[in-house]
LUMDO-579721 format. One record per residue: y, x, z of N, C-alpha, C in turn; residue in three letters. Coordinates in steps of 0.1 Angstrom, whole numbers. Layout:
LUMDO-579721
(pt (Y, X, Z), (Y, X, Z), (Y, X, Z), ALA)
...
This chain:
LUMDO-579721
(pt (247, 1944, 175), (250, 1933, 166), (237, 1926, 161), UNK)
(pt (227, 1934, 159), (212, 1931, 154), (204, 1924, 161), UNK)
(pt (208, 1928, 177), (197, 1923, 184), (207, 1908, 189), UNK)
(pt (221, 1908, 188), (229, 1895, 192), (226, 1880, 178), UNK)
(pt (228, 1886, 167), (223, 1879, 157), (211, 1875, 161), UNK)
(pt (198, 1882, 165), (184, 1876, 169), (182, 1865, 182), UNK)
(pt (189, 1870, 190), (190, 1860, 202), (198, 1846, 200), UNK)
(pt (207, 1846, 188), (215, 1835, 186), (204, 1823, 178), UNK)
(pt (193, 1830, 174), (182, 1821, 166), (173, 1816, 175), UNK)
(pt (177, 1819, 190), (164, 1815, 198), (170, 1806, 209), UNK)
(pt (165, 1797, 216), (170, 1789, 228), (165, 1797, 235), UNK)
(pt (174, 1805, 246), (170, 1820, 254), (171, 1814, 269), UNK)
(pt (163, 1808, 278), (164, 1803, 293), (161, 1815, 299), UNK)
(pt (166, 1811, 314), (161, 1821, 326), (164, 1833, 321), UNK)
(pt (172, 1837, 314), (185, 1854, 313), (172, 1862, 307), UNK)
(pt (164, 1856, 293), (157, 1861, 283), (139, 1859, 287), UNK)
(pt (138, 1852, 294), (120, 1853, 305), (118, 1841, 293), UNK)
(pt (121, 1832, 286), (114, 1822, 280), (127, 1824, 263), UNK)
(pt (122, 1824, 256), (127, 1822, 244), (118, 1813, 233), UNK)
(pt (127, 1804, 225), (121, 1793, 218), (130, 1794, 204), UNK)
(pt (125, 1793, 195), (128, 1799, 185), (135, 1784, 178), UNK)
(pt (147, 1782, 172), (156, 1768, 171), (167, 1776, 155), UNK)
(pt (160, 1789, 148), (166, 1790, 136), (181, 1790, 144), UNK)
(pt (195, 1786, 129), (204, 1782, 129), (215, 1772, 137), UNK)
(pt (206, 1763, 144), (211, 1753, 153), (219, 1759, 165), UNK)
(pt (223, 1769, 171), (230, 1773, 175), (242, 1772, 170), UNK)
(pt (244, 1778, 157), (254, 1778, 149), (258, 1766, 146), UNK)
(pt (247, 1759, 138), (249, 1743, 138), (257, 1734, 150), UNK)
(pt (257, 1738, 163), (258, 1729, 171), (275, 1734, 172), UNK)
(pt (284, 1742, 168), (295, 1751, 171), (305, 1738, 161), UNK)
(pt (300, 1738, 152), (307, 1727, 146), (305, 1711, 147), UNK)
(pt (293, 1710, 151), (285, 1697, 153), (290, 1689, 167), UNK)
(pt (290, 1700, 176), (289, 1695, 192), (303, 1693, 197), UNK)
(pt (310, 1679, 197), (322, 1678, 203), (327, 1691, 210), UNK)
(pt (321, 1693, 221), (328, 1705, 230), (329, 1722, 226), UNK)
(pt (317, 1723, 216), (320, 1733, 214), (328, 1737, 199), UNK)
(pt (331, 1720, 193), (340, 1722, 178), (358, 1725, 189), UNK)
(pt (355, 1719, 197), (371, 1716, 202), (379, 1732, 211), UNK)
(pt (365, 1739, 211), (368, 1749, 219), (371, 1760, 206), UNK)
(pt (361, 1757, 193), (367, 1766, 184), (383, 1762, 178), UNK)
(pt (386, 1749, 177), (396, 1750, 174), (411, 1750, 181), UNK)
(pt (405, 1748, 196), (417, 1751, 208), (418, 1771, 206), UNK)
(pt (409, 1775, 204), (411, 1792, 206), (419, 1798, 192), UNK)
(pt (418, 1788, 178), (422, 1791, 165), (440, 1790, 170), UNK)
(pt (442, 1775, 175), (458, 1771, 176), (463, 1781, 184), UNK)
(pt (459, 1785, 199), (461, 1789, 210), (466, 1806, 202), UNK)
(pt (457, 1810, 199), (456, 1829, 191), (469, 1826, 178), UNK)
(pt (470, 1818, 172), (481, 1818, 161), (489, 1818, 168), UNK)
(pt (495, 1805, 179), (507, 1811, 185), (509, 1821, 191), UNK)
(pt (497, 1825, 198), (500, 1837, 209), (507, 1848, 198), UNK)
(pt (500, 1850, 186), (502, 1862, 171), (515, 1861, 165), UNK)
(pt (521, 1849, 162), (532, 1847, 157), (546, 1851, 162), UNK)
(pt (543, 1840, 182), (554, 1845, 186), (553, 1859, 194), UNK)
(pt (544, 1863, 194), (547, 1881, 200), (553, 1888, 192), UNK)
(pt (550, 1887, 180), (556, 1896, 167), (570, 1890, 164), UNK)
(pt (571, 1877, 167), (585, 1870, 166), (596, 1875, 179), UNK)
(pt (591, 1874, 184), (599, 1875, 197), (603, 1892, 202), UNK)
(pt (593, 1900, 198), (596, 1910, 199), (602, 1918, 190), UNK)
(pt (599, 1911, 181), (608, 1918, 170), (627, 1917, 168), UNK)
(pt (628, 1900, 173), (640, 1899, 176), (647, 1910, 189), UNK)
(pt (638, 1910, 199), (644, 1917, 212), (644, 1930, 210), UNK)
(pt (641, 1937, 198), (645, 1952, 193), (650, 1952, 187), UNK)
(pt (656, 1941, 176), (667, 1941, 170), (682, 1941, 177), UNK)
(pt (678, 1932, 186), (691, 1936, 197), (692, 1942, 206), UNK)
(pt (679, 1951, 212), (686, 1961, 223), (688, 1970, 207), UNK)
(pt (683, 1974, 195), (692, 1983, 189), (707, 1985, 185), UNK)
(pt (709, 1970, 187), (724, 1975, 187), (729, 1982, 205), UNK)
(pt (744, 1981, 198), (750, 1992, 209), (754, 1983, 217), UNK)
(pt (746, 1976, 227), (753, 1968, 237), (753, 1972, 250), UNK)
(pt (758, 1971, 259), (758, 1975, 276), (744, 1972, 280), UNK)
(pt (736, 1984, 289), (726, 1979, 294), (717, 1980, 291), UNK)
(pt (714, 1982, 278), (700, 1983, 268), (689, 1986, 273), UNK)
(pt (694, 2005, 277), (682, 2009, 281), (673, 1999, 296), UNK)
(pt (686, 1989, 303), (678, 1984, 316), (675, 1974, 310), UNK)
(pt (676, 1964, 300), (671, 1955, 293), (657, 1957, 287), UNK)
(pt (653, 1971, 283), (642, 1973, 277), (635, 1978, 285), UNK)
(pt (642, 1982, 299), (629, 1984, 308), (619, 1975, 311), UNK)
(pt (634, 1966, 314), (629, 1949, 320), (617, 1942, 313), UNK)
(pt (622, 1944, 302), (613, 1937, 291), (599, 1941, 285), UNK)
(pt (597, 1958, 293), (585, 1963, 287), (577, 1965, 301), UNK)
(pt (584, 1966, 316), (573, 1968, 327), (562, 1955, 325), UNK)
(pt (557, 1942, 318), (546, 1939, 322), (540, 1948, 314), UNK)
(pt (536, 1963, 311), (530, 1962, 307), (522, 1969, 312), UNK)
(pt (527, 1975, 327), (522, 1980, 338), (511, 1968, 342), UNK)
(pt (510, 1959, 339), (500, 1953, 346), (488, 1942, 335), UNK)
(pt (476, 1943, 335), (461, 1939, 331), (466, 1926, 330), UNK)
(pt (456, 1920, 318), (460, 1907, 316), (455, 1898, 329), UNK)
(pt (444, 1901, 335), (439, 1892, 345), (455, 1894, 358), UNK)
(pt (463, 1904, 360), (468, 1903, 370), (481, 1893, 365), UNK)
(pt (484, 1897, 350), (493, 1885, 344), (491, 1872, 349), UNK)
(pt (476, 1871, 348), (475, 1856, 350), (477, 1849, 364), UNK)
(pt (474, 1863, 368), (471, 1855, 388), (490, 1854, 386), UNK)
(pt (498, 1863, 384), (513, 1858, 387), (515, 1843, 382), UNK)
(pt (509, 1844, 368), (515, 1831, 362), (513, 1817, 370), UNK)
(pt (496, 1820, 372), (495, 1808, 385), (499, 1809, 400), UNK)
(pt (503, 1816, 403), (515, 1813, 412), (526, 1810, 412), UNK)
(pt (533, 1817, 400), (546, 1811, 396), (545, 1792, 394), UNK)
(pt (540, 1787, 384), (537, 1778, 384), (525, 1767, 390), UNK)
(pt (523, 1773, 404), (515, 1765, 411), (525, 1757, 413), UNK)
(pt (519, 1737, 416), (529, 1731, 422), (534, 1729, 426), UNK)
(pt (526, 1731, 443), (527, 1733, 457), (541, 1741, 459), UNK)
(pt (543, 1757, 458), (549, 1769, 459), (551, 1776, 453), UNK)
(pt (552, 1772, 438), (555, 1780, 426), (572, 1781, 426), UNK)
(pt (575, 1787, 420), (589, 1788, 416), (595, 1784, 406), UNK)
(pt (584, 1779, 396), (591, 1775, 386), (597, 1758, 390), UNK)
(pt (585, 1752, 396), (588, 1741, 404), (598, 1740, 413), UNK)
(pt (599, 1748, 418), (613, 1745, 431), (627, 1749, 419), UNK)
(pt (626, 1754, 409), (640, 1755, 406), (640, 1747, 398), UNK)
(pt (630, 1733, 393), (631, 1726, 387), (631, 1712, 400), UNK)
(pt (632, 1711, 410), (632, 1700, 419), (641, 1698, 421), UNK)
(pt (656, 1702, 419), (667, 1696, 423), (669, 1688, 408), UNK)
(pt (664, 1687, 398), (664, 1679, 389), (656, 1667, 387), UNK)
(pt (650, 1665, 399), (636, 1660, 398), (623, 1660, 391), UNK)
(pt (623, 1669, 385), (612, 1673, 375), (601, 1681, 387), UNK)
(pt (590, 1677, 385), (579, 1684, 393), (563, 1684, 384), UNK)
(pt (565, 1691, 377), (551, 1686, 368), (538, 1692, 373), UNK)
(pt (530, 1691, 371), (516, 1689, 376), (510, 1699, 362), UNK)
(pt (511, 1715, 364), (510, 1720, 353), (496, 1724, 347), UNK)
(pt (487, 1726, 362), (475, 1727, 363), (463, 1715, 363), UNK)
(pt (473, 1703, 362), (462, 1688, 361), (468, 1682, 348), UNK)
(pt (476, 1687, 344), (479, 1681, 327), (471, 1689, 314), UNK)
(pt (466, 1688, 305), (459, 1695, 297), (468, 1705, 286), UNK)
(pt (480, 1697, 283), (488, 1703, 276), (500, 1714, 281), UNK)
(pt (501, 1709, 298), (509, 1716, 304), (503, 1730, 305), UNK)
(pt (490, 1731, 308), (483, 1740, 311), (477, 1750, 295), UNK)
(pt (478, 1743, 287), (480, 1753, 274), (489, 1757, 274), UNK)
(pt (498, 1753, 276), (512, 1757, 277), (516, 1771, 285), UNK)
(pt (511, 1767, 299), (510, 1783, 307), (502, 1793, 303), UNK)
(pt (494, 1790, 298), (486, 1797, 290), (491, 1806, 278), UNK)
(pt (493, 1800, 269), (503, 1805, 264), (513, 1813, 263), UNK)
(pt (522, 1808, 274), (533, 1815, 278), (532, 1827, 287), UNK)
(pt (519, 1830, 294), (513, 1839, 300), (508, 1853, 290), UNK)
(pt (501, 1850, 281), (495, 1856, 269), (508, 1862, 260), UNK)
(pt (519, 1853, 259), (532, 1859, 252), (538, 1869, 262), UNK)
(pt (540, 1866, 271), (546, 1877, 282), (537, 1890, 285), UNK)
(pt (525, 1889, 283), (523, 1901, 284), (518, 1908, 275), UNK)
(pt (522, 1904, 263), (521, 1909, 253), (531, 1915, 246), UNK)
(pt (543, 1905, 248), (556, 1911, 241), (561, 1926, 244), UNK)
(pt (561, 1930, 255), (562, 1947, 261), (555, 1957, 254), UNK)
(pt (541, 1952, 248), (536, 1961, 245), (539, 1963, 226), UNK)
(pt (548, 1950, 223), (551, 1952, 208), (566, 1958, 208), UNK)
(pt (573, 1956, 214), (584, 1957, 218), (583, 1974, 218), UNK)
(pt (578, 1982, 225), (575, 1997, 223), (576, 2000, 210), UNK)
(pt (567, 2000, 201), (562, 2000, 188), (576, 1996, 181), UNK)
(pt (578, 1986, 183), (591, 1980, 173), (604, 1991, 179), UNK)
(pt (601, 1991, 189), (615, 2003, 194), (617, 2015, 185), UNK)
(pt (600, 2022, 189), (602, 2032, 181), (604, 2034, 165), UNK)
(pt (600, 2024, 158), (602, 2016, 145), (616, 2022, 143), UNK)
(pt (622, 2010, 149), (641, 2013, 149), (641, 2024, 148), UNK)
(pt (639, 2030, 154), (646, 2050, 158), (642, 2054, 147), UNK)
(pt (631, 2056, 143), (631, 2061, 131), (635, 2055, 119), UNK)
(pt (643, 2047, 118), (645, 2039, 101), (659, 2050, 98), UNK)
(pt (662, 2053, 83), (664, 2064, 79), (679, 2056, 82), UNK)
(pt (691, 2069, 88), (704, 2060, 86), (713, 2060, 74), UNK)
(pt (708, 2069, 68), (716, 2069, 52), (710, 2055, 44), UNK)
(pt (699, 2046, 45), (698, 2038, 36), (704, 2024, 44), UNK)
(pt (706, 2025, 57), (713, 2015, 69), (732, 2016, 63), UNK)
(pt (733, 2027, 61), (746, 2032, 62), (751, 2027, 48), UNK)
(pt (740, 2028, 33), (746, 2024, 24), (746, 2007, 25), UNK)
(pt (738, 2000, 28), (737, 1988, 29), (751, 1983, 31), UNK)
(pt (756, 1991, 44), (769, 1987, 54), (782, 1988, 45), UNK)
(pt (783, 1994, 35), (791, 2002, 25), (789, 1991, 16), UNK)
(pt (777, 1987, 11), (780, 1977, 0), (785, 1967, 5), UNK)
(pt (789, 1961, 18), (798, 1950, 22), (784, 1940, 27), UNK)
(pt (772, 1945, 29), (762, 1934, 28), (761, 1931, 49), UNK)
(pt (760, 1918, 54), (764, 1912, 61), (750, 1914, 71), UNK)
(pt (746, 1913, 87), (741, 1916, 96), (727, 1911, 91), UNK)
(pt (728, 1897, 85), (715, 1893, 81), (708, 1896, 69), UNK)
(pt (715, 1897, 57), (715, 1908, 45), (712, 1924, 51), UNK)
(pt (716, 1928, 58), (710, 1944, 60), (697, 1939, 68), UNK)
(pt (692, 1927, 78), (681, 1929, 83), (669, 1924, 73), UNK)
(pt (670, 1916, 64), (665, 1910, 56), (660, 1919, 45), UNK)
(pt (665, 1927, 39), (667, 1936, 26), (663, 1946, 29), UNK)
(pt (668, 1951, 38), (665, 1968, 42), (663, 1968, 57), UNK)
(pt (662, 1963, 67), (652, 1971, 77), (640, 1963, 79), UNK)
(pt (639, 1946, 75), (626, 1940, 78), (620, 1949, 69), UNK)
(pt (623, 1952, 57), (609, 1958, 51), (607, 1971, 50), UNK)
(pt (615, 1975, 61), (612, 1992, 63), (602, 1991, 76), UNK)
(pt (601, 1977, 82), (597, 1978, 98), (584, 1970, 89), UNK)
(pt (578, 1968, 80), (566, 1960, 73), (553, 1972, 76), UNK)
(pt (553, 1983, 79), (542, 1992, 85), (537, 1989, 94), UNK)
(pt (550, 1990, 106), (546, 1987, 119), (543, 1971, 122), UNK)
(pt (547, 1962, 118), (543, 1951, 116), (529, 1945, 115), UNK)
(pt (525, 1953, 102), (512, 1952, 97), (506, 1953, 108), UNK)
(pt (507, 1964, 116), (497, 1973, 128), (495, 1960, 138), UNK)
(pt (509, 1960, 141), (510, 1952, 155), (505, 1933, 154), UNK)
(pt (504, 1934, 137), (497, 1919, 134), (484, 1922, 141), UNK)
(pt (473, 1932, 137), (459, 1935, 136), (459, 1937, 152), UNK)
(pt (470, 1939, 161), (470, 1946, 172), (466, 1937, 181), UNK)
(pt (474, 1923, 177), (478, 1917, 185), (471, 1901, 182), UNK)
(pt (459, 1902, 170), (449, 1892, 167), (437, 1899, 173), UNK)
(pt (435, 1908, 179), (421, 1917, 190), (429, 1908, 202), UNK)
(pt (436, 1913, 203), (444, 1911, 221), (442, 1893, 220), UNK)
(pt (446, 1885, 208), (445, 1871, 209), (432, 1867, 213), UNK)
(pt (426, 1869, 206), (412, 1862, 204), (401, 1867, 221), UNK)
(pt (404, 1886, 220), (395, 1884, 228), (403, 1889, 244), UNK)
(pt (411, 1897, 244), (418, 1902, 258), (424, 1889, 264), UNK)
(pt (428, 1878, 259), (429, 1867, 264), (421, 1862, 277), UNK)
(pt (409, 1869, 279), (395, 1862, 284), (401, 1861, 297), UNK)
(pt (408, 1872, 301), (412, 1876, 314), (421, 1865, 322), UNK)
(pt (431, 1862, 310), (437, 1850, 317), (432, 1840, 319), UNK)
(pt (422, 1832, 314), (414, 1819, 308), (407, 1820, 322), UNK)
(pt (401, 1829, 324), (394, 1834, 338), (399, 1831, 346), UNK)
(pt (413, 1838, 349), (420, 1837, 365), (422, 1819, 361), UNK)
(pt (421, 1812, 348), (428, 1800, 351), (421, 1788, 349), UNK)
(pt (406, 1796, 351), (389, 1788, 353), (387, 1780, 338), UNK)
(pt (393, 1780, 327), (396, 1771, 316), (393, 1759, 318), UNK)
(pt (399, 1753, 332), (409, 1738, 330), (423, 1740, 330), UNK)
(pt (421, 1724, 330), (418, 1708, 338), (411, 1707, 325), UNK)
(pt (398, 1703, 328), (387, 1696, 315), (386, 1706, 302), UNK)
(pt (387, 1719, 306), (386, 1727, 294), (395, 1732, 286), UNK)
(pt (409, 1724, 292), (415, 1731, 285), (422, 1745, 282), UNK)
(pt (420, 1749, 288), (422, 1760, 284), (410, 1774, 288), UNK)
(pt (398, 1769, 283), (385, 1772, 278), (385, 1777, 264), UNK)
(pt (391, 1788, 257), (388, 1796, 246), (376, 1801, 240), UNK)
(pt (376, 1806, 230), (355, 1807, 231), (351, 1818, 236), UNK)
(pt (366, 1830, 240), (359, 1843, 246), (356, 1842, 259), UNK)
(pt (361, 1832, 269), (360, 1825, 282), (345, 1818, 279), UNK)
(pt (341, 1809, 269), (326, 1800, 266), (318, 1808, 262), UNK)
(pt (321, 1821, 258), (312, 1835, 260), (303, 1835, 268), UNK)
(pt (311, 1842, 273), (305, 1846, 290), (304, 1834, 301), UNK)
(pt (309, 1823, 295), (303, 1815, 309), (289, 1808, 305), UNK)
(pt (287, 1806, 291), (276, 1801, 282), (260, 1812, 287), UNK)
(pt (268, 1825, 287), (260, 1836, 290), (252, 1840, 302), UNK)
(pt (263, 1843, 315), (262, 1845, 327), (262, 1832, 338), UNK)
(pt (267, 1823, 337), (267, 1811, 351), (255, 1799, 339), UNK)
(pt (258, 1798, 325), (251, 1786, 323), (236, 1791, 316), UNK)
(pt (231, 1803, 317), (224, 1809, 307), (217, 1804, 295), UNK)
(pt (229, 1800, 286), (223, 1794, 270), (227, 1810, 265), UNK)
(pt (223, 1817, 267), (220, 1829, 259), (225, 1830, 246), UNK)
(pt (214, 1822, 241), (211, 1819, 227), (228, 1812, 220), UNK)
(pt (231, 1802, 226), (242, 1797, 223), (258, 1808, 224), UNK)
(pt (257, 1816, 233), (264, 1825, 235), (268, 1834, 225), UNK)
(pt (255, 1839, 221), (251, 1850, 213), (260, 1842, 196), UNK)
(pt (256, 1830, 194), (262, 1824, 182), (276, 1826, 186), UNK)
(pt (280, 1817, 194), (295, 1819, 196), (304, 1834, 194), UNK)
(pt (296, 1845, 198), (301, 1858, 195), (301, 1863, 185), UNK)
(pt (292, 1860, 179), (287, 1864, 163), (302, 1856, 157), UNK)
(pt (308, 1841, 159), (319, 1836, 154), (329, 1845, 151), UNK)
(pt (328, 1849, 166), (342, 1849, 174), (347, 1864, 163), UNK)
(pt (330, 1872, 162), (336, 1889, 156), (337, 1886, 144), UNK)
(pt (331, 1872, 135), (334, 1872, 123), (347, 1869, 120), UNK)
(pt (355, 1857, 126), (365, 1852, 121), (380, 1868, 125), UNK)
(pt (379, 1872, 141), (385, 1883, 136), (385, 1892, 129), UNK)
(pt (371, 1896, 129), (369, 1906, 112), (375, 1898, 96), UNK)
(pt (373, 1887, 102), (381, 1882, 85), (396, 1882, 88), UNK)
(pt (400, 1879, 94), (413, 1879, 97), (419, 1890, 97), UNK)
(pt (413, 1904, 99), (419, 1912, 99), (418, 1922, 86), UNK)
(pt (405, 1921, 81), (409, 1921, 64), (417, 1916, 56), UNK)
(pt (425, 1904, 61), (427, 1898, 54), (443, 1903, 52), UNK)
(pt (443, 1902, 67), (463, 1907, 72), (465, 1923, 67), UNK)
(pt (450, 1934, 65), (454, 1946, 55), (458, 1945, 40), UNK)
(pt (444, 1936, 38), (448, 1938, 23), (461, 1928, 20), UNK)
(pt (466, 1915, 27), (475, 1914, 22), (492, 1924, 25), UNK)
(pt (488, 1926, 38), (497, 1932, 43), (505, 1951, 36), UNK)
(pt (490, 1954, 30), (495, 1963, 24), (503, 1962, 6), UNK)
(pt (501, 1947, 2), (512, 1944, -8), (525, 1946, -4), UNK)
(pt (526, 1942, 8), (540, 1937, 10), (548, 1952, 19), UNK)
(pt (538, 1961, 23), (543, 1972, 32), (554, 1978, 22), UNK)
(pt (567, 1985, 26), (572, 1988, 21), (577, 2005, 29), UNK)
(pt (572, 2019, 27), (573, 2031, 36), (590, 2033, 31), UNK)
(pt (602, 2031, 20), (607, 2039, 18), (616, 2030, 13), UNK)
């Protein structure tokens, strides 16, 4: 951390052989420099959604495989094997899925005439992005939330049922905030996995068309290794550990107001 902080103070060429000493301006240039304000705030939008709907989406899909419907357990298999596979291999599917050329999502969208260009539009391609980072994510909250269910006590489920209170009154009242533990966890769990395990996908998907989908854990390592601004790198990471370190103080201490064990 000591020696990354010192290198962020210096304009570091040729992979550390020349160092020039430029103070704070590294830092300065994160908010200052078109490209690198837009990559901090493409990675802030991009990580909330990815955070929001993992925990959203998976929390709905164990609400309903816990009921008693046909199938469940093949439903939750279905739903949890990505989890057999690394985010980089996530990504190589997603861009094939949605290559133009031979993707699939394209051919089942051609008898409608729709053919989008997902990889030359900026938004389309946040988009995959996105939807790549939710998919392989949700499997791994989905576990956690399962086991959640299983254990919520059924005498306090059972009186709820008894006072006449209705499917969304028992989820609201008494199991969202019996499931506020595991919650908490899988917030903290799954703003690490946003911010930085993302890198993998951003990688397989080069962060375009023009950057976009260039996050700062992707402007890391390419600032670092192909473009050697060292120096500039080193600032960016120092960001990147501050804003999750705040963020994740922030989602305990609030998060343990609202925990509810019993």
């Amino acid at each position: 951390m000591l020696r990354t902080f010192w290198l962020s103070l210096f304009n570091v060429r040729f992979y550390g052989q020349q160092q020039n000493f430029v103070g704070i301006d590294n830092f300065v240039r994160l908010f200052t420099d078109p490209s690198s304000y837009d990559s901090v705030v493409r990675t802030a939008v991009i990580s909330t959604i990815v955070i929001v709907s993992t925990i959203a989406i998976s929390l709905l899909l164990a609400s309903l495989l816990n009921q008693n419907i046909r199938g469940a357990r093949v439903y939750r298999l279905l739903l949890i094997w990505p989890l057999a596979l690394s985010t980089a291999i996530s990504g190589i599917v997603f861009l094939a899925l949605f290559n133009p050329n031979f993707g699939m999502v394209n051919a089942v969208l051609e008898p409608f005439g729709i053919q989008p260009e997902w990889f030359r539009d900026r938004t389309l391609a946040q988009v995959v992005l996105i939807v790549t980072l939710i998919w392989n994510r949700v499997g791994f909250n989905l576990v956690f939330y399962t086991a959640a269910y299983q254990s919520l006590p059924s005498e306090t489920l059972e009186a709820a049922l008894v006072d006449g209170a209705n499917p969304w009154q028992r989820f609201r009242h008494v199991t969202f905030p019996l499931l506020t533990p595991m919650t908490l966890f899988l917030l903290v769990t799954s703003t690490v996995f946003a911010f930085f395990d993302a890198y993998a996908v951003a990688d397989v998907f080069g962060g375009g068309p023009l950057g976009a989908t260039s996050i700062l854990i992707y402007e890391v390592t390419e600032n670092a290794f192909r473009d050697d601004r060292i120096g500039l790198a080193a600032a960016q990471s120092l960001l990147l550990f501050a804003a999750v370190a705040f963020i994740t103080v922030v989602q305990l201490r609030q998060g343990r107001k609202r925990v509810t064990y019993q």
